[in-house]
TORNULUM-900534 format. One record per residue (C-alpha): residue number from 1; x, y, z. Coordinates in nm, 4 decimals. Example, Ala and Ser with C-alpha at 12.3 -4.5 7.8 and 13.67 -1.06 7.14 Angstrom:
BEGIN
1|1.2300|-0.4500|0.7800
2|1.3670|-0.1060|0.7140
END
This chain:
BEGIN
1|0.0000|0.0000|0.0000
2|0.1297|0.3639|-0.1073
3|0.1907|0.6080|0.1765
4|-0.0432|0.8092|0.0424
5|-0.2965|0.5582|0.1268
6|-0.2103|0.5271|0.4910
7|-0.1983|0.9261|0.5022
8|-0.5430|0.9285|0.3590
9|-0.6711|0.6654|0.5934
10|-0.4999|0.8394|0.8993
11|-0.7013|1.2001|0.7556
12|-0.9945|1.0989|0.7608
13|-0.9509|0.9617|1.1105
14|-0.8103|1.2694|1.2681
15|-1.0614|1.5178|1.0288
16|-1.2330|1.6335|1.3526
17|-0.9316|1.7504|1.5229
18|-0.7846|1.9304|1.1993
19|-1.1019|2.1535|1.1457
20|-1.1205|2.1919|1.4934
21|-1.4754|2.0120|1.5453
22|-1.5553|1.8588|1.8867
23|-1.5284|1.4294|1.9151
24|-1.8436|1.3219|1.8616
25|-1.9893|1.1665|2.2231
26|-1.9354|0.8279|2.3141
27|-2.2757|0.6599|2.3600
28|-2.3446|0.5975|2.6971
29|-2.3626|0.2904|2.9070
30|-2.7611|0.1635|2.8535
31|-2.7975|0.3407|2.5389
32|-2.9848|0.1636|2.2166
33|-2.7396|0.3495|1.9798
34|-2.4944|0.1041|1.8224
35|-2.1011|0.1815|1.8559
36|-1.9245|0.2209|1.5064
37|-1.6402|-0.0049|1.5111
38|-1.2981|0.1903|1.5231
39|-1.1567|0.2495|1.1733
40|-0.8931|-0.0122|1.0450
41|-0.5723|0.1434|0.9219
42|-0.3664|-0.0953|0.7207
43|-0.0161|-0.0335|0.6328
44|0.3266|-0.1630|0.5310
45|0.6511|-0.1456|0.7422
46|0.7379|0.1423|0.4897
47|0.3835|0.3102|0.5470
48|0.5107|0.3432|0.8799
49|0.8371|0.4517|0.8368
50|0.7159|0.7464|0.6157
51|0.4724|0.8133|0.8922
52|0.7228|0.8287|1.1631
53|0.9291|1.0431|0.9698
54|0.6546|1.2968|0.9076
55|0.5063|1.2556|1.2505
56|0.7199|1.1509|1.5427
57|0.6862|1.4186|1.7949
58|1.0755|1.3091|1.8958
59|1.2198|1.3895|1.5758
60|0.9687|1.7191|1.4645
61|1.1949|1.8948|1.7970
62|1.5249|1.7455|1.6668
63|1.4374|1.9153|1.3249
64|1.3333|2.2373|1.5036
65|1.7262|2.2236|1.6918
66|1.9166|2.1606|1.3383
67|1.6905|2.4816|1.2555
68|1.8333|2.6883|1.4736
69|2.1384|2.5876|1.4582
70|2.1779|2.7495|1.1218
71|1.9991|3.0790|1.2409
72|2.3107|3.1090|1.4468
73|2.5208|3.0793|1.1618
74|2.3396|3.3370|0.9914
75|2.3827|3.5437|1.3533
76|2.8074|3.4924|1.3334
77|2.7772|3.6272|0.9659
78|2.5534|3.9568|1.0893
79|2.9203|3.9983|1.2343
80|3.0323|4.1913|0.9458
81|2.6987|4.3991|0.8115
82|2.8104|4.7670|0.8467
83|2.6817|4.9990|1.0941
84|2.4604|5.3174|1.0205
85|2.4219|5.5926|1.3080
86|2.2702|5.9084|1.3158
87|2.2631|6.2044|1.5565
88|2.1074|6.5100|1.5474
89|2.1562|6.7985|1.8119
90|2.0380|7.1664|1.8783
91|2.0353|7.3965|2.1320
92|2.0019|7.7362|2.2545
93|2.3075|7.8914|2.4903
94|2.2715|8.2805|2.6802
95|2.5946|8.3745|2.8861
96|2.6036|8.7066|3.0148
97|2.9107|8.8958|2.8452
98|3.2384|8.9335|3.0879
99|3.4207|9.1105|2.8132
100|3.3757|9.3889|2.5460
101|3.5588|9.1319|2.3306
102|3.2215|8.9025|2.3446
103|3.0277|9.1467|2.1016
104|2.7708|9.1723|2.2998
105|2.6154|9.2180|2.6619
106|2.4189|8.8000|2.6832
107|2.6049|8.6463|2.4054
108|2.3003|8.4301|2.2520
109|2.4156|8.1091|2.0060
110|2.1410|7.8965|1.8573
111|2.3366|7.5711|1.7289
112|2.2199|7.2876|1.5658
113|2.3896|7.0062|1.3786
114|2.3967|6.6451|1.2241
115|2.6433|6.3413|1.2215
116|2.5380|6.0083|0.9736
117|2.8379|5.7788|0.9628
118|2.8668|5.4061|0.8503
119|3.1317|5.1230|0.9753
120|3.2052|4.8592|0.7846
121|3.4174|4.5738|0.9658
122|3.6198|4.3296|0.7073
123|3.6816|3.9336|0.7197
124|4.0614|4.0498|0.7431
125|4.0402|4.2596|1.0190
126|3.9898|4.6568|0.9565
127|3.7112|4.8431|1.0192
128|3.6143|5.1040|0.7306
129|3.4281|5.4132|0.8592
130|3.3025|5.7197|0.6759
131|3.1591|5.9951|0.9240
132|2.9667|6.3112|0.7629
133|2.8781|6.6136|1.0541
134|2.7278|6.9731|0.9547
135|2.6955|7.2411|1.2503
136|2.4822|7.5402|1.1806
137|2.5734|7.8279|1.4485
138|2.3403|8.1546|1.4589
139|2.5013|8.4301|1.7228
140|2.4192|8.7956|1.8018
141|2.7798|8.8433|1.9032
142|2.9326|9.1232|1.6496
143|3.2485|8.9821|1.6733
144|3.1332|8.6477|1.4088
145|3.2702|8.7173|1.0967
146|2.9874|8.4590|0.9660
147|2.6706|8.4625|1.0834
148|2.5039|8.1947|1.0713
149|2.8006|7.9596|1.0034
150|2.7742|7.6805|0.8252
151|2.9983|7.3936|0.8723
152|3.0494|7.0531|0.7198
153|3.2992|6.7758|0.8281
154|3.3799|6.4503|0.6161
155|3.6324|6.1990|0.7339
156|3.7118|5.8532|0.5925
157|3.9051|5.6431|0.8650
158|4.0289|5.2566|0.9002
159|4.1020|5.1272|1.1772
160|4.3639|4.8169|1.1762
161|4.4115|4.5358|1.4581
162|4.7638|4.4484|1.4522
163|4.7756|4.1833|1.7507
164|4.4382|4.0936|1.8589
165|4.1588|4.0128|1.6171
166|4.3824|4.0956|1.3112
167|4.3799|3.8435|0.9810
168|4.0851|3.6001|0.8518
169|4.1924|3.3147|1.0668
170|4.0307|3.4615|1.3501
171|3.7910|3.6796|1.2265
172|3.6114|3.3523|1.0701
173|3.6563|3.0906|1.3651
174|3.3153|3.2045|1.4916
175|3.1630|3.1887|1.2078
176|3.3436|2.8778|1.0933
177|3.2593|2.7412|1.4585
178|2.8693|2.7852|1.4232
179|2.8634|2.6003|1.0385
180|3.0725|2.3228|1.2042
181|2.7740|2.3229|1.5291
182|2.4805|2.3579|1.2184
183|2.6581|2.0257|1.0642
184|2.6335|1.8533|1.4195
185|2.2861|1.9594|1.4534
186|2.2058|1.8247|1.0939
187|2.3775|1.4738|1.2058
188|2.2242|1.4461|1.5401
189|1.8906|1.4926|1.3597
190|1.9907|1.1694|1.0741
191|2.0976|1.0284|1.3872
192|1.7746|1.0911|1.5697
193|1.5758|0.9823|1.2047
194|1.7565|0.6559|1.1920
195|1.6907|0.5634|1.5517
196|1.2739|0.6281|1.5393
197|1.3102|0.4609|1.1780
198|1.4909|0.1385|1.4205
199|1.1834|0.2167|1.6929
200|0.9039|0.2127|1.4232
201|1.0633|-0.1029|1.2737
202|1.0795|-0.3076|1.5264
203|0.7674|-0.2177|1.6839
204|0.6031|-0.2678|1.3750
205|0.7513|-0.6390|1.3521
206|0.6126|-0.6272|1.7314
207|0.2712|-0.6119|1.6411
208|0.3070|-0.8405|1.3739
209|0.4553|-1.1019|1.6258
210|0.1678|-1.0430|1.8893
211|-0.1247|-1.0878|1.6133
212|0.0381|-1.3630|1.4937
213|0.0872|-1.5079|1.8795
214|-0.2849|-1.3670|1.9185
215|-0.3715|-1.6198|1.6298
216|-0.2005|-1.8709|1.7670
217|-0.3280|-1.9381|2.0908
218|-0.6769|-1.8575|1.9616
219|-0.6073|-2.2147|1.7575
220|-0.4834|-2.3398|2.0720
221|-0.7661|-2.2923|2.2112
222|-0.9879|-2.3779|1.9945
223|-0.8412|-2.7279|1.9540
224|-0.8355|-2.7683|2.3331
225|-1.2152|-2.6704|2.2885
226|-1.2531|-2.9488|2.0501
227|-1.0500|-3.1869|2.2570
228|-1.3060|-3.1157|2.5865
229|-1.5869|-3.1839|2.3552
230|-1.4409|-3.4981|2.2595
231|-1.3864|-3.6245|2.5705
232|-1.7308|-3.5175|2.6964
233|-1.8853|-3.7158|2.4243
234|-1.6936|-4.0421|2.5097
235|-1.8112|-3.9759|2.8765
236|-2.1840|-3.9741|2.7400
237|-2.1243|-4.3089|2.5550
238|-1.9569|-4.4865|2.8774
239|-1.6211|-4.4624|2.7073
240|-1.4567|-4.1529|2.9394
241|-1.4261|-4.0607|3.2237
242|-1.5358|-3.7550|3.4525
243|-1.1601|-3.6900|3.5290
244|-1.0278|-3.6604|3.1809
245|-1.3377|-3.4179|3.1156
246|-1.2151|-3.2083|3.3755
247|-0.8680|-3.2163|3.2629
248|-0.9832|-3.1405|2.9001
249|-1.1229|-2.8029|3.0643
250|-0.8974|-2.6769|3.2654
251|-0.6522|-2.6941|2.9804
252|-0.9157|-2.5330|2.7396
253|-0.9634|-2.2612|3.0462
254|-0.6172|-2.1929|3.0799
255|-0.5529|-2.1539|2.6608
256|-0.8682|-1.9383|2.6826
257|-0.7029|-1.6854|2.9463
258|-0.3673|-1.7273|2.7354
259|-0.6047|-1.5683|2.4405
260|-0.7416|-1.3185|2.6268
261|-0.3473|-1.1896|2.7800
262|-0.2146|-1.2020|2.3986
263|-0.5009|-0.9749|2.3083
264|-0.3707|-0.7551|2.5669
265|-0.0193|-0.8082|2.4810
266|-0.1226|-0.7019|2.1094
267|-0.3108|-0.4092|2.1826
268|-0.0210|-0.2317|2.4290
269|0.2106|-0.3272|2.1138
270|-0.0304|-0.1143|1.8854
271|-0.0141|0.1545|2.1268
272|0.3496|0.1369|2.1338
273|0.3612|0.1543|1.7229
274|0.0786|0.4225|1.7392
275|0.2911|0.6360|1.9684
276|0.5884|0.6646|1.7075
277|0.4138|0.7519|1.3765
278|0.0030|0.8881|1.4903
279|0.1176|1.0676|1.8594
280|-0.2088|1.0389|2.0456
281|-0.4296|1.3915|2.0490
282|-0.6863|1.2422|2.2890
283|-0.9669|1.2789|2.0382
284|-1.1989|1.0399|1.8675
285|-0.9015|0.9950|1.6162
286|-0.7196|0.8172|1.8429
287|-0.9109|0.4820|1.8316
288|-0.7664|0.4044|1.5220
289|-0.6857|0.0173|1.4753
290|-0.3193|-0.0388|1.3543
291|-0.3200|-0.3621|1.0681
292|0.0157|-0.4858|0.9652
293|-0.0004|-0.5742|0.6380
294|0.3608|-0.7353|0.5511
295|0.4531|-1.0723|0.6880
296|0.8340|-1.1542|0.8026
297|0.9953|-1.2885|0.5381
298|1.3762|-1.3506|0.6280
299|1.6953|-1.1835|0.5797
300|1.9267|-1.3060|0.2894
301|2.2872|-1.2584|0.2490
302|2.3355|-1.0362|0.5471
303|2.7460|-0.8554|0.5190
304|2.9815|-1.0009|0.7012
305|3.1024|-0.8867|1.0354
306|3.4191|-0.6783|0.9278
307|3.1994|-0.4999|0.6315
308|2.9403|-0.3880|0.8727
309|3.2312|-0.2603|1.1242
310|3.3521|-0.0638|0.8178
311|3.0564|-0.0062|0.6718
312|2.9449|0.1607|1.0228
313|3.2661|0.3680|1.0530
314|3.2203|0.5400|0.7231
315|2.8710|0.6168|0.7789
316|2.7519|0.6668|1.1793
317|2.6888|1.0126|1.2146
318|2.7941|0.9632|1.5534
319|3.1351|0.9384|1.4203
320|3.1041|1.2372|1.1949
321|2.9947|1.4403|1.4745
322|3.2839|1.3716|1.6522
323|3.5200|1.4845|1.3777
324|3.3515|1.8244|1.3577
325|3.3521|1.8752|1.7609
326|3.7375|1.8657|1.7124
327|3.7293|2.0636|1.4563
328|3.5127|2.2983|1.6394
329|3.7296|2.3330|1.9432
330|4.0432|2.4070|1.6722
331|3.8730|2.7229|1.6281
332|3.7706|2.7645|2.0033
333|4.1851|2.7369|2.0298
334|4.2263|2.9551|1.7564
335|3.9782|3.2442|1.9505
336|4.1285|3.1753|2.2893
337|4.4844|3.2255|2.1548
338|4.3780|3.6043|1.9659
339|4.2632|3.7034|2.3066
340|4.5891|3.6454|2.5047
341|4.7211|3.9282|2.2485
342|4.7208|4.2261|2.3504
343|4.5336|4.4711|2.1530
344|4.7138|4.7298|1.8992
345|4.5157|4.9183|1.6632
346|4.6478|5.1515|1.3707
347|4.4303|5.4093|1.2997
348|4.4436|5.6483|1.0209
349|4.1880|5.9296|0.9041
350|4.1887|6.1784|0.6209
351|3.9178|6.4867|0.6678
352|3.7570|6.7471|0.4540
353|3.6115|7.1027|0.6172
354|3.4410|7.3428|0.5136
355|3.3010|7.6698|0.6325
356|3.0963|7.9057|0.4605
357|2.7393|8.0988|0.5197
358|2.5387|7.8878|0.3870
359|2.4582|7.5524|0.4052
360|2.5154|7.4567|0.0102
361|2.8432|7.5846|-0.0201
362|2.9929|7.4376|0.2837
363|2.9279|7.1265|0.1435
364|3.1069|7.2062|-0.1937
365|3.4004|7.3264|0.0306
366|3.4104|7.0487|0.2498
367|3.4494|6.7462|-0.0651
368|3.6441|6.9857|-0.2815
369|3.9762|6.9338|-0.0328
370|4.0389|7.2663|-0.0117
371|4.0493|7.2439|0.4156
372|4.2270|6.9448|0.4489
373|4.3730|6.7185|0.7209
374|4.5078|6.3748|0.8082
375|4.6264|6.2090|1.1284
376|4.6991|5.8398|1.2567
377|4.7131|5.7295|1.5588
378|4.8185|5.4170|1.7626
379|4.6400|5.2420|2.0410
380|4.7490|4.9486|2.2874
381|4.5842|4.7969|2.5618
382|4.6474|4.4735|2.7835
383|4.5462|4.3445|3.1053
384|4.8417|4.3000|3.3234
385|4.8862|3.8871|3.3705
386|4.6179|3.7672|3.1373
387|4.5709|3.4864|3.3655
388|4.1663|3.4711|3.2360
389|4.3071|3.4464|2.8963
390|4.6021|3.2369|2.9986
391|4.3458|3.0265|3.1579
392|4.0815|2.9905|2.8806
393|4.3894|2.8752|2.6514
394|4.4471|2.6093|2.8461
395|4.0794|2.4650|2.8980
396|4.0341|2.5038|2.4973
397|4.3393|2.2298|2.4518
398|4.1972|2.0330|2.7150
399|3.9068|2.0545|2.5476
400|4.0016|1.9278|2.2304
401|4.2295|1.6693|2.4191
402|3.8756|1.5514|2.5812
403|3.6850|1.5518|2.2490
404|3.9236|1.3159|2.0858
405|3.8980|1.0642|2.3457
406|3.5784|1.0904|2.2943
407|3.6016|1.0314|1.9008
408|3.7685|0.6977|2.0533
409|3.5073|0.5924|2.2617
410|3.2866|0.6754|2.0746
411|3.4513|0.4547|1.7566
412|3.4715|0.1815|2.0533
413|3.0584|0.2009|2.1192
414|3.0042|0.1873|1.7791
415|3.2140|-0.1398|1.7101
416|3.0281|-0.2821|2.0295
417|2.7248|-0.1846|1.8720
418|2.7557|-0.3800|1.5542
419|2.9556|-0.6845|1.7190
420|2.6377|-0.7051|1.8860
421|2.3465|-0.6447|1.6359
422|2.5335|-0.8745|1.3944
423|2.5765|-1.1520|1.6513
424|2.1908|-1.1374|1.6962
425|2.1169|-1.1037|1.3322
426|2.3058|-1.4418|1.3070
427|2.1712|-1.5924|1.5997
428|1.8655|-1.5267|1.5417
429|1.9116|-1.6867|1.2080
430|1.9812|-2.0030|1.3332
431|1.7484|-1.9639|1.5864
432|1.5125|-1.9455|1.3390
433|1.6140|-2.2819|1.1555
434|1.6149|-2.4648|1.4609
435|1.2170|-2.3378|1.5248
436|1.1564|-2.4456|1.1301
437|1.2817|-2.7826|1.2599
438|1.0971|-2.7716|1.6289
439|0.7664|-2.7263|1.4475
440|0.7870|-2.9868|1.1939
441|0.8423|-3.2647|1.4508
442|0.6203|-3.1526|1.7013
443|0.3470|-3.1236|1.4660
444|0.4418|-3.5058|1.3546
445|0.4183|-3.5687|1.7630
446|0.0858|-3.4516|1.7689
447|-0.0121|-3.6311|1.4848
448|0.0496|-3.9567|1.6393
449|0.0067|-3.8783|2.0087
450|-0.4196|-3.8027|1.8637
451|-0.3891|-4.1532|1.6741
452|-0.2532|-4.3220|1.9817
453|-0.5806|-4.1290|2.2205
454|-0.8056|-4.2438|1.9363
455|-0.6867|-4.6708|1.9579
456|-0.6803|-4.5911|2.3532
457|-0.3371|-4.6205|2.3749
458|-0.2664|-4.2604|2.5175
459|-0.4821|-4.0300|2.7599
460|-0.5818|-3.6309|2.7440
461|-0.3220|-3.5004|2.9796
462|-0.0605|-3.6240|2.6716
463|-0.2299|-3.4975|2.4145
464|-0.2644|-3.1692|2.5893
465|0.0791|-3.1782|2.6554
466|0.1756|-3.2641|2.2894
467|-0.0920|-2.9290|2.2096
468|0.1049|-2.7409|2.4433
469|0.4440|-2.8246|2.3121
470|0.3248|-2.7721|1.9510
471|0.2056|-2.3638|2.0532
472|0.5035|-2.3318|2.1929
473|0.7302|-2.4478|1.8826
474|0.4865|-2.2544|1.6929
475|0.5186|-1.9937|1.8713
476|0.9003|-1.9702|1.8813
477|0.9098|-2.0180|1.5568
478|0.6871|-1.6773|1.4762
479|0.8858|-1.5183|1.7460
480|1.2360|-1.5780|1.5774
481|1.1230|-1.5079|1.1918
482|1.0203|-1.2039|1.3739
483|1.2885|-1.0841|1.5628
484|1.4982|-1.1914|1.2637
485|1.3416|-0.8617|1.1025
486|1.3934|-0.6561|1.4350
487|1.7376|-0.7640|1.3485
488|1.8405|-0.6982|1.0353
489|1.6558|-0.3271|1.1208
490|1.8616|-0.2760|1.3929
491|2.1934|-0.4128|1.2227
492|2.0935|-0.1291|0.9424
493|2.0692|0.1475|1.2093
494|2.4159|0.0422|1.3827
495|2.5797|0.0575|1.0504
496|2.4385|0.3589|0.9557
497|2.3125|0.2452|0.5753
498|1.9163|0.2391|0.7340
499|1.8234|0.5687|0.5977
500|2.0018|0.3878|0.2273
501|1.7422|0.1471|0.2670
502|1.4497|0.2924|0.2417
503|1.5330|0.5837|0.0267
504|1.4977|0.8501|0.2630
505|1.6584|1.1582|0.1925
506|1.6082|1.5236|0.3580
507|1.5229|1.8527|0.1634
508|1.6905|2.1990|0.2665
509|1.4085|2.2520|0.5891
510|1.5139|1.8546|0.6711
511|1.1712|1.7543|0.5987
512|1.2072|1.3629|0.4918
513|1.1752|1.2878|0.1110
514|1.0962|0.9392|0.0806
515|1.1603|0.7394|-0.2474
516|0.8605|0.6991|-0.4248
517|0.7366|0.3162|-0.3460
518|0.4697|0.0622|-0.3910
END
């Protein structure tokens, strides 16, 4: 079945809670109004895989953390937008006149002026500026040769770091730092992906195994059923006895409550499939029945253990991750060793000024150069010690000392991890054969332990014991074809090729993109 299918089915299940429509009211206890049966939604083990993908509440927040992970990234790069400020000023000053020389007895100046300047800081290290300011100053002193004044001011400046925070190497590492932390984020969620595609699988092949077991003892029962009846027939012909009636029952009792605690088993299995793909809401939509619709069917030519070790250490995010945390902490090193500098900064400025009586021509005179000036200066600064920066040096190649241990260990867990998921693949293999083999001959026991009861040559209590043993090979049989999938799922997790096989890829938000499938 297509996934569009199962979307469809799962739709029209959860329509209520979509358009926001109240669960319709369960009928209450007494009423005449019949109970719709829950609706059946069947599905494939890749039905469910696309629907954990799309839905799994886990791996919706790890999508949301790779999210931001890259608005931070786009944060380090707002590191070298320029800067635009603006100021604009005016007052009125009156100061009594101490002096003929003032021009006048309250020397009264209305000023008013604006600044706009822009900064501009560079991957290499300098910071551009350009700084525009024009003063207008209106006074009734006699003395001002212009009146008003106009006066304009244009200076283009760079500043350059010499020691600390000079050259791209360090300008970059935080920006280099936070792609390197958006890559982890984008790992941890394949990481997180592949692990509810491993939860989905095997708690799909869960559900299958507990139907099937469900199925199972129902026959169990059934035949134990069949086996009191017989009995209580040949005690109505004189042939039996009360005894083996009784035994006949209990046994047929006892596969009866064995039903009913698979039925339980089967629905909390459901529940725990439902809870990875179709999170509960609570609603009317959540009664939906869960129907397996593919049957185990084996695992052939599974790789070899030293191809899955390698196979796992080219692929595991895990390991990936690990890689870029030491990279990471390389530029960490890189930061913490620019700030034990101490800080020198080159400065240089060339100006343009211009003053005039109106507003128009100090402009012309301030860009035509005519009033010019230029000056550099030189500035140092250092704290006395640098023990915090000494310090913070220090930690930064412990911490990269720490994170490549880690890339060990975590290498180590990985090889454990596939040791162990291949040894069960394989085991479970053979586990499997050997059940094959169980249920043929106990099925041949039964066979002739019901001929020997029929000639009189056997009793119940052995044929019920030959029943029982026959469930139980059956039984283990369906349990190991089973886990035999829950295997080979988990071996493709481990070795990091699970995604590979089923097609999934991620678009540019990290939404899943399933291949297209039957």
């Amino acid at each position: 079945m297509r996934a569009w299918a199962a979307w469809a089915a799962f739709l029209l299940v959860a329509a209520p809670v979509a358009t926001g429509q109240e669960p319709a009211a369960s009928s209450e206890e007494g009423s005449d109004q019949p109970q719709r049966p829950p609706p059946v939604l069947r599905l494939s083990l890749r039905d469910a895989v696309d629907l954990g993908l799309a839905r799994n509440l886990g791996l919706r927040s790890a999508r949301l953390g790779a999210l931001m992970a890259r608005i931070d990234v786009a944060i380090e790069e707002a590191a070298w937008d320029p800067t635009f400020t603006g100021v604009v000023t005016g007052g009125e000053t009156q100061i009594p006149s101490r002096s003929t020389l003032a021009g006048a007895d309250v020397v009264d100046t209305d000023h008013f002026n604006f600044a706009l300047g822009l900064q501009k800081p560079t991957r290499l290290g300098p910071v551009l500026g350009i700084d525009w300011r024009s003063d207008r100053v209106f006074t009734n002193s006699t003395f001002s040769s212009i009146n008003p004044a106009y006066e304009g001011f244009l200076e283009l400046s760079i500043t350059v770091p010499l020691l600390r925070g000079s050259g791209r190497a360090v300008n970059a590492a935080a920006l280099r730092s936070a792609r390197l932390v958006a890559e982890q984020s984008r790992l941890d969620f394949q990481a997180v992906a592949a692990q509810v595609m491993e939860a989905v699988g095997i708690a799909y092949w869960d559900v299958v195994y507990r139907r099937g077991r469900v199925d199972v003892l129902r026959k169990s029962w059934g035949v134990a059923l069949d086996v009191e009846e017989a009995e209580r027939k040949k005690l109505r012909s004189g042939d039996g006895t009360r005894v083996d009636v009784m035994q006949a029952r209990a046994q047929a009792k006892r596969r009866e409550a064995d039903w009913i605690g698979g039925k339980r088993e089967a629905g909390d299995a459901a529940d725990r499939l439902r809870s990875l793909i179709l999170p509960f809401l609570g609603t009317a939509g959540d009664e939906v029945v869960l129907e397996p619709s593919d049957a185990p069917a084996g695992v052939q030519n599974p790789p070899t253990l030293d191809k899955a070790v390698q196979t796992a250490l080219a692929r595991r995010p895990e390991l990936r991750h690990a890689d870029l945390e030491v990279a990471r902490l390389n530029e960490e090193i890189t930061l913490a060793e620019d700030a034990a500098k101490p800080q020198l900064d080159l400065r240089g400025a060339v100006a343009g000024r211009g003053v005039t009586s109106d507003f128009g021509s100090s402009v012309r005179n301030t860009l035509d150069g005519s009033a010019f000036s230029a000056n550099a200066s030189l500035t140092m600064s250092q704290i006395l010690g640098r023990r915090a920066a000494k310090s913070a040096l220090t930690r930064s190649f412990l911490d990269r000392e720490r994170a490549v241990v880690a890339r060990l260990d975590t290498m180590n867990t990985i090889v454990v991890e596939v040791r162990a998921a291949h040894r069960a693949l394989t085991a479970n293999a053979q586990e499997n054969a050997a059940a094959l083999e169980e249920v043929a001959a106990a099925e041949e026991s039964l066979r002739g332990e019901r001929l020997r009861l029929q000639r009189g040559d056997s009793t119940v209590l052995l044929v019920n014991q030959t029943e029982e043993n026959m469930t139980s090979a059956r039984l283990r049989e369906l349990q190991t074809r089973v886990a035999l999938e829950g295997a080979r799922v988990a071996l493709g997790r481990v070795t990091g090729v699970l995604l590979q096989e089923f097609g999934v890829g991620f678009d540019d938000d990290l939404h899943a993109v399933p291949a297209s499938h039957d």
